[in-house]
C-alpha positions in Angstrom: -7.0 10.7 -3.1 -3.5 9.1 -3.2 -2.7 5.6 -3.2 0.4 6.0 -1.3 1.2 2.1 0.4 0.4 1.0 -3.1 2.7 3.1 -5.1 5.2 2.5 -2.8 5.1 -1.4 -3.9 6.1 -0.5 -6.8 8.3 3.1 -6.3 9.8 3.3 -2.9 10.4 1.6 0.5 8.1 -1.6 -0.2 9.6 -2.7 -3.5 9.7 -7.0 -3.1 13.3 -6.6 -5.3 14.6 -4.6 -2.1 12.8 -6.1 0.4 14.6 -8.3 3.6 13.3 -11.6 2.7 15.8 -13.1 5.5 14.0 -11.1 8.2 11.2 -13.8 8.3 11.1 -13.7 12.7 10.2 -10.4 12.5 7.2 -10.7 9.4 5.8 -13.9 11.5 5.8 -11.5 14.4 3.8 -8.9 12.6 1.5 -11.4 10.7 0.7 -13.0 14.4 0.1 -9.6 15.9 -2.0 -8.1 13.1 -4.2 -11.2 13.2 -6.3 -13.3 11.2 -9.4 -11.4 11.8 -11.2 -9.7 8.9 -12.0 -6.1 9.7 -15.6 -5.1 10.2 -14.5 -1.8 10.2 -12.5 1.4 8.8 -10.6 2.0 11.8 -9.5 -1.6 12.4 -8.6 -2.3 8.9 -5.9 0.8 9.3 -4.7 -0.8 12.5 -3.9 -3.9 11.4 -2.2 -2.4 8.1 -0.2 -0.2 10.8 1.2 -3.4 12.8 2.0 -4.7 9.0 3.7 -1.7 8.2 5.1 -0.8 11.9 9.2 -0.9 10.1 7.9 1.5 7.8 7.4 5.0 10.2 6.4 7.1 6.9 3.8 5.2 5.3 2.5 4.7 9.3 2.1 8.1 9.7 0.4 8.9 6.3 -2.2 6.1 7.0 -2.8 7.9 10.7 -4.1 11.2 8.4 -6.2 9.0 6.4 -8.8 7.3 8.4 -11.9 9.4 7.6 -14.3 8.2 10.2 -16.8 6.5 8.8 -18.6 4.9 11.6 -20.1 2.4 9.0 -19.0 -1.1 8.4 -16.4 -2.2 5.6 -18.3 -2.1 2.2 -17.1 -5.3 0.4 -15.6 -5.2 -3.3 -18.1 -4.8 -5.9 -15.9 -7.5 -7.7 -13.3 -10.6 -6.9 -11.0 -11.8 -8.9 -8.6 -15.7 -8.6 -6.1 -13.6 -7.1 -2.2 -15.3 -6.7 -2.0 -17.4 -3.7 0.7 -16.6 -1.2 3.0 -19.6 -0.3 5.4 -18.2 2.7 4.9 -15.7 5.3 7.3 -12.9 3.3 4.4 -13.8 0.0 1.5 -13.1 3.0 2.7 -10.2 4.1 2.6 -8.4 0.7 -0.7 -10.1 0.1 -2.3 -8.8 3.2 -0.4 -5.6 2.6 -1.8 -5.3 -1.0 -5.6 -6.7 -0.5 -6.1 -4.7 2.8 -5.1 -1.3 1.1 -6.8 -2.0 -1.7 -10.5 -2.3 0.3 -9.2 0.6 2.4 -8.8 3.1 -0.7 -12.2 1.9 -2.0 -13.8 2.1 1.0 -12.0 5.6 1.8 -13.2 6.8 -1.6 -16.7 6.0 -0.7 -16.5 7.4 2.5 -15.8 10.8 1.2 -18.2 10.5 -1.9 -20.9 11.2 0.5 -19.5 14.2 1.2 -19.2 15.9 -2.3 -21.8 18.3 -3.2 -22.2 18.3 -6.4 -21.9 16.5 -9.8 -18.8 18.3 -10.7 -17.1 17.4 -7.8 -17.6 13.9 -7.7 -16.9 13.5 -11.8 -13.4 15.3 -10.7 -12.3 13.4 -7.6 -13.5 10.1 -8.8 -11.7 10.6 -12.3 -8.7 11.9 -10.4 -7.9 8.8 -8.5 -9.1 6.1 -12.0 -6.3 7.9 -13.3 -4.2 7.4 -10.2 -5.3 3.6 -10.4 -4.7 3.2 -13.9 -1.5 4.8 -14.1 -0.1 2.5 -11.4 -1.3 -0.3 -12.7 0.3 0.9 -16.5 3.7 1.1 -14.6 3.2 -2.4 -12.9 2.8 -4.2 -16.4 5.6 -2.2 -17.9 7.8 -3.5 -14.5 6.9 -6.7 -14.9 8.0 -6.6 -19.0 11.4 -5.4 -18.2 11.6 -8.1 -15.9 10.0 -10.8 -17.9 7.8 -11.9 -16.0 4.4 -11.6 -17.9 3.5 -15.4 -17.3 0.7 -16.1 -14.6 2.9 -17.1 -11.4 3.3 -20.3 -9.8 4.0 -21.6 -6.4 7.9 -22.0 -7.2 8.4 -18.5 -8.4 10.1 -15.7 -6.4 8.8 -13.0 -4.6 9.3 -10.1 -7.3 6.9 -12.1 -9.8 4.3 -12.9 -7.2 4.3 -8.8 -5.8 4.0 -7.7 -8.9 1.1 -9.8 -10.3 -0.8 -9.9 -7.4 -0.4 -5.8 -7.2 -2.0 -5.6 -11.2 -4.7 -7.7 -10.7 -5.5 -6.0 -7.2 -5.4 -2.9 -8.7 -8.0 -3.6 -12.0 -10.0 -4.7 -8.9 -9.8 -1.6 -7.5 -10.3 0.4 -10.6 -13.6 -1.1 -11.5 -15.1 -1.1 -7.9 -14.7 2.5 -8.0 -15.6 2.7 -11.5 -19.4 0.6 -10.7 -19.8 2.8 -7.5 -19.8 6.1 -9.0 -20.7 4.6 -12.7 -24.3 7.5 -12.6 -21.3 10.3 -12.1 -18.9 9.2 -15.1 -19.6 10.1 -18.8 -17.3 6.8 -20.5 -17.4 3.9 -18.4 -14.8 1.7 -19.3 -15.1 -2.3 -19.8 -12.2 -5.0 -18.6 -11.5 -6.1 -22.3 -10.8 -2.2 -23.1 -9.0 -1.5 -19.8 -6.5 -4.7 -20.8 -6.1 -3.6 -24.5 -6.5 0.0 -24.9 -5.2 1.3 -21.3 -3.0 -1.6 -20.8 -1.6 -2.3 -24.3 -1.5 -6.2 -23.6 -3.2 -9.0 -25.5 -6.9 -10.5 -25.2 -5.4 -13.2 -23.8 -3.6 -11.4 -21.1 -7.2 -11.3 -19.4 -7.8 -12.4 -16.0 -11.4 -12.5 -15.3 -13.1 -10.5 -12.5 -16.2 -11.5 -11.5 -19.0 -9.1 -10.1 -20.2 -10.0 -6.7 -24.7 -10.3 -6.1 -25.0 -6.6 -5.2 -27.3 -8.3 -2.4 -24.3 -9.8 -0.9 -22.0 -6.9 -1.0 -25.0 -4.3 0.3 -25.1 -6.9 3.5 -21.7 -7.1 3.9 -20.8 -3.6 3.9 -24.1 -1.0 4.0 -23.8 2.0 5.6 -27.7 1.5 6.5 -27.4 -2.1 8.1 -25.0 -3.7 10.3 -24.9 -7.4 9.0 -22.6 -8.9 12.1 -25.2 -7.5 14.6 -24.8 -9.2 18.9 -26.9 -12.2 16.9 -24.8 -12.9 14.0 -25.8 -16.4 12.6 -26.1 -18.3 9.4 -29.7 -18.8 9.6 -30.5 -22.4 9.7 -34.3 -22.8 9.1 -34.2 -27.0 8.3 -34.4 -29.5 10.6 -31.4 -30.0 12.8 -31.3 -33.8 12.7 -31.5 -34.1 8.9 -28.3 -31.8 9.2 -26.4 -33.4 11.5 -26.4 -36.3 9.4 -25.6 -34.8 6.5 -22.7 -33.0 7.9 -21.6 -36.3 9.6 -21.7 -38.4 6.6 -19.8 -35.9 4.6 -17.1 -36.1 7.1 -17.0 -39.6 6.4 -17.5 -39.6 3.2 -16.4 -36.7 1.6 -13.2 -36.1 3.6 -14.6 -32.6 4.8 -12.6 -31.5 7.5 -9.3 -32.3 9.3 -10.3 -34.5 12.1 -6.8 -33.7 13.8 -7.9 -30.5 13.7 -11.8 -30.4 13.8 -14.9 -32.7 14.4 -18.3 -33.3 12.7 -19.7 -31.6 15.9 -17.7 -28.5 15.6 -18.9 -27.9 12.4 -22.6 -28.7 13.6 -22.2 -26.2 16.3 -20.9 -23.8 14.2 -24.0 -23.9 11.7 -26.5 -23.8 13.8 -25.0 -21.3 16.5 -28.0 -18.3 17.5 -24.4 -16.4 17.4 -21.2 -16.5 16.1 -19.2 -13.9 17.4 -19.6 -16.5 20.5 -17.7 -19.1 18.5 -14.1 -20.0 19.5 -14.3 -22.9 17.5 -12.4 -23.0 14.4 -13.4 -25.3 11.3 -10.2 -26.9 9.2 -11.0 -28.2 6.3 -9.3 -31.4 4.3 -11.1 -31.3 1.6 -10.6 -29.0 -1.3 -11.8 -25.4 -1.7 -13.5 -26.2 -4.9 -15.3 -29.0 -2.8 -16.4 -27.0 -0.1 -17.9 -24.0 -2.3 -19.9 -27.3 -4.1 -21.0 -28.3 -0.6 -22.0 -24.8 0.7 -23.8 -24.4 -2.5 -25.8 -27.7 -1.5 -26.4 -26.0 2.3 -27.5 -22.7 1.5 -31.4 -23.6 0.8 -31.4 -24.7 4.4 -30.0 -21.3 5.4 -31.2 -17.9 5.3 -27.7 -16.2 6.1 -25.1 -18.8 4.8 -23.6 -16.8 1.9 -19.6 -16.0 1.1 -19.4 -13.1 3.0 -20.8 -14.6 5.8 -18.5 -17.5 5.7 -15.5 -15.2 5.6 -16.9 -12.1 8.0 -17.3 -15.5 10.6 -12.9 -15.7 10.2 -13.9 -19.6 11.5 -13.1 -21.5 8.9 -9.5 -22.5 6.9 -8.7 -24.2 4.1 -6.7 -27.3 3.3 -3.4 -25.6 3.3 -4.3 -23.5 6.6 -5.4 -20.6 4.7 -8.1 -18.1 6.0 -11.4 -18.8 3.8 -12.5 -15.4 2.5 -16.0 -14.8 -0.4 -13.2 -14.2 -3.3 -11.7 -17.9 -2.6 -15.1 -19.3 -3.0 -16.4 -17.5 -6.0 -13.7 -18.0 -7.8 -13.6 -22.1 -6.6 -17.1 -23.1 -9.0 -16.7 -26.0 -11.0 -19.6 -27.4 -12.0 -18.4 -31.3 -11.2 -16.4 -31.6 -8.6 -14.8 -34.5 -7.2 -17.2 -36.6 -4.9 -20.2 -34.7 -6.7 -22.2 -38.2 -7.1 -21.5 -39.1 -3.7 -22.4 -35.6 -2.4 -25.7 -35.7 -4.0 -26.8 -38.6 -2.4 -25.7 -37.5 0.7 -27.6 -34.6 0.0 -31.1 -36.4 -0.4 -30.9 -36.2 3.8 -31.6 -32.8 4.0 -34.8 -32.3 1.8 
């Protein structure tokens, strides 16, 4: 398998050091078009990567010869990771670029796994494109040396340091979703701490963390067996709906939950209780912080029976503070374990039991 759009980043027509960053009519264009709606499948992920990539006829035409037809939904990454946040539309459009062909490859790969007959093959093709991974990701660290730009970035650097740290962390990703997926195939399987220093050549210290996602949760999000945003997709609620109301109420109030300019307690009551989403034209904008809504999603989910990350971000109905889509990887990687407001959410809390 070839990891063409990604290579590219780093090799040919999508390098951020060449890129048109005065263009920015025609990226909002293509960010509007392509939409803020996660993919539920393999055919819509490649059409919105095509709209992305539509000034790009080459890497349009490749991704046309690589849908394999899986008539199965999106399988979700086996691991996340606190990935660099975009701060302009030019930074979104490599980070949608980079995140969307990174869970098209994997899902490609498994895709085709299903079709291999035998050990042999699948210890050879699944080998063949680690080393395809791994070798990218070995040219993006020595990139990013020759340009100095090792440090972690921050919202005031430029568009080169953001690509290319986004792209190496995107790819470990990668590498270790396919790695976990076909781990009963491989003889050596590799761990993040060898990856950074033996494959890598960088420090301990250079580590940034990815975090395994409840097989549970990914198996719902993404089997090939079940369909988990069926005509009735819901969050579950199996509490009493009064208790809830005033919950949600008070931490709208009290907590600062949502942007009233924006949204209203009642919005996010309908939204939670909905018998099906996929109705919902409602959208839920947060004002609190991320960190603060993971604590009080936490808090909801033993009311729930379907309320987990994925959900949340398969729903595309809720945004952060800053406008951003909420996705499972922004939550996971949002636990702290005392939040600001966590007294005062606790007691509100004491309604719903």
């Amino acid at each position: 398998m070839e990891i063409k759009v990604l290579h590219s980043i780093l090799h040919t027509s999508l390098m951020p050091w060449a890129f048109d960053t005065g263009n920015t009519k025609s990226i909002t264009e293509k960010l509007k078009k392509a939409g803020s709606k996660e993919p539920a499948f393999e055919s819509e992920l490649i059409q919105q990567l095509k709209t992305l990539l539509a000034d790009y006829p080459d890497l349009v035409k490749w991704l046309d010869k690589q849908n394999t037809q899986s008539p199965h939904p999106l399988m979700a990454h086996y691991f996340i990771a606190a990935f660099p946040a975009y701060t302009n539309n030019t930074s979104k459009f490599y980070s949608l670029i980079i995140s969307k062909e990174a869970l098209r490859v994997f899902n490609a790969f498994v895709a085709r796994s299903k079709k291999w007959s035998n050990k042999v093959d699948a210890i050879y093709q699944t080998n063949l494109l680690l080393k395809s991974i791994k070798a990218l990701a070995q040219q993006t660290v020595k990139e990013m040396e020759a340009r100095g730009l090792q440090d972690a970035p921050t919202e005031q650097c430029d568009l080169v340091h953001f690509v290319l740290h986004l792209l190496l962390q995107q790819l470990i990703v990668l590498y270790f979703d396919v790695q976990e997926h076909a781990k009963n195939s491989l003889d050596t399987i590799i761990s993040l701490e060898d990856f950074y220093l033996s494959e890598l050549n960088l420090p301990l210290s250079a580590i940034q963390p990815i975090t395994p996602i409840k097989q549970e949760e990914a198996a719902e999000s993404s089997s090939g067996d079940e369909n988990p945003i069926s005509n009735k997709f819901t969050f579950g609620f199996n509490g009493n709906a009064d208790n809830l109301k005033t919950v949600i109420r008070q931490l709208c109030n009290k907590a600062d939950l949502i942007n009233e300019a924006n949204t209203s307690p009642d919005d996010v009551i309908n939204v939670l209780l909905a018998k099906d989403l996929t109705a919902i034209d409602t959208t839920i904008h947060l004002n609190c912080e991320t960190a603060i809504f993971r604590y009080i999603v936490d808090r909801l989910m033993p009311a729930f029976s379907d309320l987990k990350f994925i959900a949340i971000e398969k729903s595309a109905l809720f945004y952060s503070k800053k406008g951003n889509l909420i996705k499972a990887q922004n939550l996971y990687s949002s636990k702290i374990d005392n939040p600001k407001l966590k007294e005062e959410i606790d007691k509100i809390f004491k309604h719903l039991q």
